[in-house]
NUTORMI-98321 format. One line per field, with one value per residue: residue number from 0; x, y, z of N, C-alpha, C, O in turn. Coordinates in steps of 0.05 Angstrom, whole numbers, plus 32768, in hexadecimal, padded with zeros to 4 digits. Example, Ala and Ser with C-alpha at 12.3 -4.5 7.8 and 13.67 -1.06 7.14 Angstrom:
% NUTORMI-98321
num <- [0; 1]
n_x <- [8108; 8101]
n_y <- [7F8E; 7FD3]
n_z <- [809C; 808E]
ca_x <- [80F6; 8111]
ca_y <- [7FA6; 7FEB]
ca_z <- [809C; 808F]
c_x <- [8108; 8102]
c_y <- [7FBE; 8001]
c_z <- [809C; 809D]
o_x <- [811D; 810C]
o_y <- [7FBE; 8017]
o_z <- [80A9; 80A1]
//
This chain:
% NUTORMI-98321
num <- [0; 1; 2; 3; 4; 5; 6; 7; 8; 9; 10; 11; 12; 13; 14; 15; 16; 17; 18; 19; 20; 21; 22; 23; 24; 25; 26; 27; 28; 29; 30; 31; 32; 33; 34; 35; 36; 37; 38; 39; 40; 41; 42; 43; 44; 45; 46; 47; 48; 49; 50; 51; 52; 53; 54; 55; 56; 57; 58; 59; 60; 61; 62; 63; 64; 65; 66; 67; 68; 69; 70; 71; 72; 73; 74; 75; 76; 77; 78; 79; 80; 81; 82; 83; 84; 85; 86; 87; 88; 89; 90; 91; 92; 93; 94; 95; 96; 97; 98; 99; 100; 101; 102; 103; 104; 105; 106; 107; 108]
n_x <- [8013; 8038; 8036; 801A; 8040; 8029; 7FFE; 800C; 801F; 7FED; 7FDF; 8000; 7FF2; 7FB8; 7FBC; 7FD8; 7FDF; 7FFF; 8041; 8056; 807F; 809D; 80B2; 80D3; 80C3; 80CE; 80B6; 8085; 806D; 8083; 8062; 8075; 8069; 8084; 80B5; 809E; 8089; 804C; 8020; 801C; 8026; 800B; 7FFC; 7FD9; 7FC1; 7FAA; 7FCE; 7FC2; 7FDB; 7FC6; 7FB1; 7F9D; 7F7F; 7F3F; 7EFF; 7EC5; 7EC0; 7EE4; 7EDF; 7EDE; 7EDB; 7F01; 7F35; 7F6E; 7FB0; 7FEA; 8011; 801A; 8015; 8025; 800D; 7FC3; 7FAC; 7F8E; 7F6B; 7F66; 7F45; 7F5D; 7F2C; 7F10; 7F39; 7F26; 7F11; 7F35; 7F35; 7F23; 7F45; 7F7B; 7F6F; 7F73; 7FA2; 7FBD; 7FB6; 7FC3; 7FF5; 7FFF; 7FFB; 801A; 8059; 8095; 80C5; 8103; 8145; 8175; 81AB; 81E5; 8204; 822F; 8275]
n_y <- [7E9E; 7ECB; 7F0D; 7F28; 7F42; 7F62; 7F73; 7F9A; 7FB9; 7FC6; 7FE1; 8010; 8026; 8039; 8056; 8081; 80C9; 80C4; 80C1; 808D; 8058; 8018; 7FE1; 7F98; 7F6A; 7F2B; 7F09; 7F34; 7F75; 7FB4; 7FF2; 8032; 8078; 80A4; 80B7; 8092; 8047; 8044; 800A; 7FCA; 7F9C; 7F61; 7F16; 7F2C; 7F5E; 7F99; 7FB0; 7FDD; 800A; 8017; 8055; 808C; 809A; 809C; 8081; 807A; 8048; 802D; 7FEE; 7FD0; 7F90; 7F92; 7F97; 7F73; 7F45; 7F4C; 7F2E; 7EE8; 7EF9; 7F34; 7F6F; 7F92; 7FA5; 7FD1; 7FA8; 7FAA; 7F9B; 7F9C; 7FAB; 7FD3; 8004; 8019; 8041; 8078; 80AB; 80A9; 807D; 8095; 80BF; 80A8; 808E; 80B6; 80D6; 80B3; 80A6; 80D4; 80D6; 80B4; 80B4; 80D2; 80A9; 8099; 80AB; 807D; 8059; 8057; 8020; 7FF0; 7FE6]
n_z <- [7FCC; 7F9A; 7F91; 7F47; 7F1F; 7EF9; 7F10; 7F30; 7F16; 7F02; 7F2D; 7F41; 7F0B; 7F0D; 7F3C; 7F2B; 7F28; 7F4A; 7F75; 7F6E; 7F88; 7F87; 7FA7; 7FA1; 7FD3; 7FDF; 7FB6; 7FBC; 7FCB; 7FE0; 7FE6; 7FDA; 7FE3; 7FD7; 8009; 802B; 8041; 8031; 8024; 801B; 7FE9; 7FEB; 7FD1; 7F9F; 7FB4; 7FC9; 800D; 8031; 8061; 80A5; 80BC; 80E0; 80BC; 809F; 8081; 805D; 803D; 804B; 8076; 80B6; 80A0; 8078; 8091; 809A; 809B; 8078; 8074; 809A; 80E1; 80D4; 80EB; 80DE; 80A5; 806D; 8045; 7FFF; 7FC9; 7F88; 7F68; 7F82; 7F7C; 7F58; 7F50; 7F45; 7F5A; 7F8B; 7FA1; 7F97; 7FAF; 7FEF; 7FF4; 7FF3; 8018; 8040; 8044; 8052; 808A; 809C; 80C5; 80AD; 809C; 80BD; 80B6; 8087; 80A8; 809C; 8080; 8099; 8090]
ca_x <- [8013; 8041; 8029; 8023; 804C; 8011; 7FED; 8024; 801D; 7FD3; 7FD2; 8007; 7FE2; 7F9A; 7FC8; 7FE4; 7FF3; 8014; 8059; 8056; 8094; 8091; 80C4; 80C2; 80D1; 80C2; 809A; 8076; 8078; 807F; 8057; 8077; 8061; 8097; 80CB; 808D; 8075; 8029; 801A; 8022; 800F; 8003; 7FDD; 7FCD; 7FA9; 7FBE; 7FC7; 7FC3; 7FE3; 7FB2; 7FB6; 7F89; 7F6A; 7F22; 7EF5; 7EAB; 7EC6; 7EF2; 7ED6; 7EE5; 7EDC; 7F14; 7F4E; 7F7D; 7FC4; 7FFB; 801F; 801D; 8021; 8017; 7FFB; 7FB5; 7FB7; 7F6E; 7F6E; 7F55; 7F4B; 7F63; 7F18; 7F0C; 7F46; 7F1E; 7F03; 7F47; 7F32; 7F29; 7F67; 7F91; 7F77; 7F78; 7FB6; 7FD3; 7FA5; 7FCA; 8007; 8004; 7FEF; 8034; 8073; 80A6; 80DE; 811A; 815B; 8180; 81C3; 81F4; 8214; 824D; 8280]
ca_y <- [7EA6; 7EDE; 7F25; 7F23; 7F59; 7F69; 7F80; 7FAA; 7FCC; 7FD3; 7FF3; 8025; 8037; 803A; 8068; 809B; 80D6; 80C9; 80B5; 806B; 8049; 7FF6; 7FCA; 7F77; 7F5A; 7F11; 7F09; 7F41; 7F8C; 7FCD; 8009; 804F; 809A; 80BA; 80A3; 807D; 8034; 8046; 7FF4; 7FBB; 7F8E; 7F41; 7F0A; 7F43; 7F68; 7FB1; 7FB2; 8002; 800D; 8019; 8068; 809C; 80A8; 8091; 8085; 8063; 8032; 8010; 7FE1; 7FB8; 7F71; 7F92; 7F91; 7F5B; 7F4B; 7F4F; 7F0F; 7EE5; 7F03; 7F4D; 7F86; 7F92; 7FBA; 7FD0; 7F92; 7FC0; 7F8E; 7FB5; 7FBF; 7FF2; 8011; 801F; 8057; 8085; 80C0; 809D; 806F; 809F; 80D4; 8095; 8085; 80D3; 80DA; 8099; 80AF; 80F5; 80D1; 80AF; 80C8; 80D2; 808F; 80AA; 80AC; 8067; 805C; 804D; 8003; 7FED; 7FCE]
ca_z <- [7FB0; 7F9D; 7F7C; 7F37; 7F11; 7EE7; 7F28; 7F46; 7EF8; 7F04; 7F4B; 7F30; 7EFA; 7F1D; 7F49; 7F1F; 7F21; 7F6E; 7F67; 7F76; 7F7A; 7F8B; 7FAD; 7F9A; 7FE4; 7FEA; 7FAD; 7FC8; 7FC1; 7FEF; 7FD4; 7FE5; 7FDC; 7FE4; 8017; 803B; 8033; 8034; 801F; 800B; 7FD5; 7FE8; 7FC2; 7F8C; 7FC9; 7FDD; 8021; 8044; 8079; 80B6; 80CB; 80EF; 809E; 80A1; 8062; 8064; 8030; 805F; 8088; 80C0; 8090; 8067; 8099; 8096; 8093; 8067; 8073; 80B4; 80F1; 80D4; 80F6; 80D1; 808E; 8065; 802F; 7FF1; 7FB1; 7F67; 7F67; 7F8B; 7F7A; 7F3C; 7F57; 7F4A; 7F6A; 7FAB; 7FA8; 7FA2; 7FD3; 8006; 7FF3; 7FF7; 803F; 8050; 8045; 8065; 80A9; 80AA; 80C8; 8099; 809E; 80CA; 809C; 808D; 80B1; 807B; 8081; 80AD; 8080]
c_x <- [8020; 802F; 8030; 8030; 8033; 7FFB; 7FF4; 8017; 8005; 7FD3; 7FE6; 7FFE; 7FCA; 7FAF; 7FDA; 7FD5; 800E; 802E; 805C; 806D; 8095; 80BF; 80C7; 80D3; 80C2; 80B9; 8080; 807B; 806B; 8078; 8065; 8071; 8076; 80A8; 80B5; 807C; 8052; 801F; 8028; 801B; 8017; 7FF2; 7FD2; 7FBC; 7FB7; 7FB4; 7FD0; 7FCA; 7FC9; 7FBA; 7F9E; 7F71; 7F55; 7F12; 7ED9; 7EBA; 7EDA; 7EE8; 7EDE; 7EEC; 7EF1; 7F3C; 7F5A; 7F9C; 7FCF; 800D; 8016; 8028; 8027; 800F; 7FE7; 7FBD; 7F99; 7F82; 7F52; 7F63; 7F4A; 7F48; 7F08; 7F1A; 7F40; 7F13; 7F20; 7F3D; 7F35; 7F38; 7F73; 7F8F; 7F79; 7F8F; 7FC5; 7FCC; 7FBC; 7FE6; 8010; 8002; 8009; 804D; 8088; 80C3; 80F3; 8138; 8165; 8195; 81D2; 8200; 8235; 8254; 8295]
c_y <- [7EC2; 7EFA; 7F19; 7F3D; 7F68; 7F82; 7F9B; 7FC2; 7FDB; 7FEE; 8007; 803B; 8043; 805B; 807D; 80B2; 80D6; 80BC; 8095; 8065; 802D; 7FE9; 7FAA; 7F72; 7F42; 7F03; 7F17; 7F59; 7F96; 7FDC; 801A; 8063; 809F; 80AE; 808D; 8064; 803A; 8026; 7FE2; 7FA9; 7F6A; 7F2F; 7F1B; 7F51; 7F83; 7FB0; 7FCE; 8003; 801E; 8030; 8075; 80A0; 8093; 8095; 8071; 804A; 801B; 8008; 7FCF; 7F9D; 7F7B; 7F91; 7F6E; 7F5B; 7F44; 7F33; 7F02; 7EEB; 7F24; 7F58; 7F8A; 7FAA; 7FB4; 7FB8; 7FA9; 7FAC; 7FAB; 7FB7; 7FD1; 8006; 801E; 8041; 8071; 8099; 80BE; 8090; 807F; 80BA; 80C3; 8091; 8097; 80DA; 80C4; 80A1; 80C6; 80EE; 80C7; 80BF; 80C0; 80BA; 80A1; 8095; 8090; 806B; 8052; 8031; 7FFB; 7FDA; 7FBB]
c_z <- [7FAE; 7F82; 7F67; 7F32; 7F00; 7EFA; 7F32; 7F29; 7EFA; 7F16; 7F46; 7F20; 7EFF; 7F32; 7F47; 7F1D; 7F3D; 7F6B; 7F73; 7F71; 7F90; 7F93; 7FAC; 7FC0; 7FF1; 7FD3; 7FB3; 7FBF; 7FDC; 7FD4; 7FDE; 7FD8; 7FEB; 7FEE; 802A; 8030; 803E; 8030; 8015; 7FFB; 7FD7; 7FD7; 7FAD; 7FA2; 7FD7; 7FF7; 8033; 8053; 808F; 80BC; 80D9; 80D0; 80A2; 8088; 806E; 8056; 803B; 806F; 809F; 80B2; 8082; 807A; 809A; 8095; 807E; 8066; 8091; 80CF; 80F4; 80E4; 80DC; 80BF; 8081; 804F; 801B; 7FD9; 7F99; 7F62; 7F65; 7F8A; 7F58; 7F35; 7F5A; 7F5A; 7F87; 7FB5; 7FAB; 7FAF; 7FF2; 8007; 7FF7; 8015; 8055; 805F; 8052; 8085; 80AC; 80AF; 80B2; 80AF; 80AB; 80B5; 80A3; 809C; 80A0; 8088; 8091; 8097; 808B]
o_x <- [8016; 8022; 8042; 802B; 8034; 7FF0; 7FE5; 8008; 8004; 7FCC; 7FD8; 7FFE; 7FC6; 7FA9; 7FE7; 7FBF; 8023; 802F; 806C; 8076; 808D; 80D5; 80B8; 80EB; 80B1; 80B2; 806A; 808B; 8057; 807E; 8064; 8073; 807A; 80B0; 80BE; 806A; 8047; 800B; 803D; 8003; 8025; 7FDC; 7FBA; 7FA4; 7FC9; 7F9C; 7FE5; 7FBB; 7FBD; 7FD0; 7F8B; 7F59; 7F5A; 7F16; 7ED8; 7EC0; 7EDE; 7EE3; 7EE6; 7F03; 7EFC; 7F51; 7F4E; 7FA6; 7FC2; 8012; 800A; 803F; 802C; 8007; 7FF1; 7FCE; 7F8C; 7F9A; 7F3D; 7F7B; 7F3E; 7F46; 7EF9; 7F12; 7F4F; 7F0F; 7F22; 7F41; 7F43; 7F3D; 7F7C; 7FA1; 7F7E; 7F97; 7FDB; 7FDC; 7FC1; 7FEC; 8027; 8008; 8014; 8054; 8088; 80CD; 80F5; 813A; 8163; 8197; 81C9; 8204; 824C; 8246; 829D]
o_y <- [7ED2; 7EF7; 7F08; 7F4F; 7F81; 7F97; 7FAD; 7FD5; 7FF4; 8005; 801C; 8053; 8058; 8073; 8088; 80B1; 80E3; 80A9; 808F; 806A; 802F; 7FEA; 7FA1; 7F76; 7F42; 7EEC; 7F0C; 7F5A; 7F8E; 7FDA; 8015; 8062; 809E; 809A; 8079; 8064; 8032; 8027; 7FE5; 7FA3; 7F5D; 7F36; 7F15; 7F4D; 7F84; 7FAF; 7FD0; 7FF5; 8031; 802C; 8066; 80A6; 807C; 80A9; 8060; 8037; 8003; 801A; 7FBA; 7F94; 7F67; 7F8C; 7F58; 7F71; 7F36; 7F27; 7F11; 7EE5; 7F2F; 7F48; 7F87; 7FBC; 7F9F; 7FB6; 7FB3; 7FA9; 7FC1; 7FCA; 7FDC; 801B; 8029; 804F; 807C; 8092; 80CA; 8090; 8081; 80C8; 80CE; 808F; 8092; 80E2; 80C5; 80A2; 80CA; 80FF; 80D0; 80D2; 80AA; 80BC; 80B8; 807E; 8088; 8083; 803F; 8033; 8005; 7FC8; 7FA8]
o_z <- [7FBE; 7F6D; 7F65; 7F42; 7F00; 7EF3; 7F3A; 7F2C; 7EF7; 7F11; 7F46; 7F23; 7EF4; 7F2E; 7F58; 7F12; 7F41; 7F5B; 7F85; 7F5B; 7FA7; 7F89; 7FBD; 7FC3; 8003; 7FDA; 7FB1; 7FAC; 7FE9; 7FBD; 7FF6; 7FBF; 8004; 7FE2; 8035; 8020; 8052; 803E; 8009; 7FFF; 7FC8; 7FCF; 7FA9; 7F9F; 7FE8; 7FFC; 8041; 8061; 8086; 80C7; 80DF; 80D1; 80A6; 807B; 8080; 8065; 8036; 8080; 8096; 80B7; 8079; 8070; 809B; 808E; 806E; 8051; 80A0; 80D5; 810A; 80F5; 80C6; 80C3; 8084; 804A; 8020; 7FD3; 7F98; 7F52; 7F55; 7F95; 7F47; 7F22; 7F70; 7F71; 7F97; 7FCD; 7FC1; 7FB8; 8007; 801F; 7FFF; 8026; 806D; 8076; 805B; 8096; 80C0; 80A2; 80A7; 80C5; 80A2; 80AC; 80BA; 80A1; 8094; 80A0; 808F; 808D; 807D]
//
């Protein structure tokens, strides 16, 4: 089942004021802050990327992956992302733990 668009709109909004910007790949979406994908959004289901950031509210039962074959990512339903304050300092914590993307190589033509 692919994201809906509706969703992508939600977890955006639930996630403002951080600069969210969304990629569609697959019927799917990348999340990034910044130049970094911090998640992604499957099934309507944000999925976090797994770093050193620790929170009680994540639990073991919430990892899972992102498609088949994945490396695990927290599974965080638009729920609990109800709780702005805590989405998006998870989501800014998340993001600070990754290394910044090393520059593209431009295209051989």
């Amino acid at each position: 089942m692919a994201t809906r668009a509706d969703t992508i709109t939600l977890i955006c909004d639930l996630l403002d004021p951080l600069p969210i910007t969304t990629k569609k790949m697959f019927g799917e979406y990348a999340l990034y802050l910044d130049t970094k994908v911090v998640a992604f959004v499957t099934d309507d289901v944000l999925r976090l990327k797994v770093t050193s950031v620790t929170d009680d509210r994540l639990t073991d039962d919430m990892l899972g992956e992102a498609y088949p074959g994945s490396k695990d990512y927290w599974c965080i339903e638009v729920d609990l992302l109800e709780d702005r304050d805590w989405a998006i300092d998870l989501v800014r914590r998340t993001a600070e733990a990754l290394p910044v993307p090393p520059p593209k190589k431009p295209r051989k033509r």
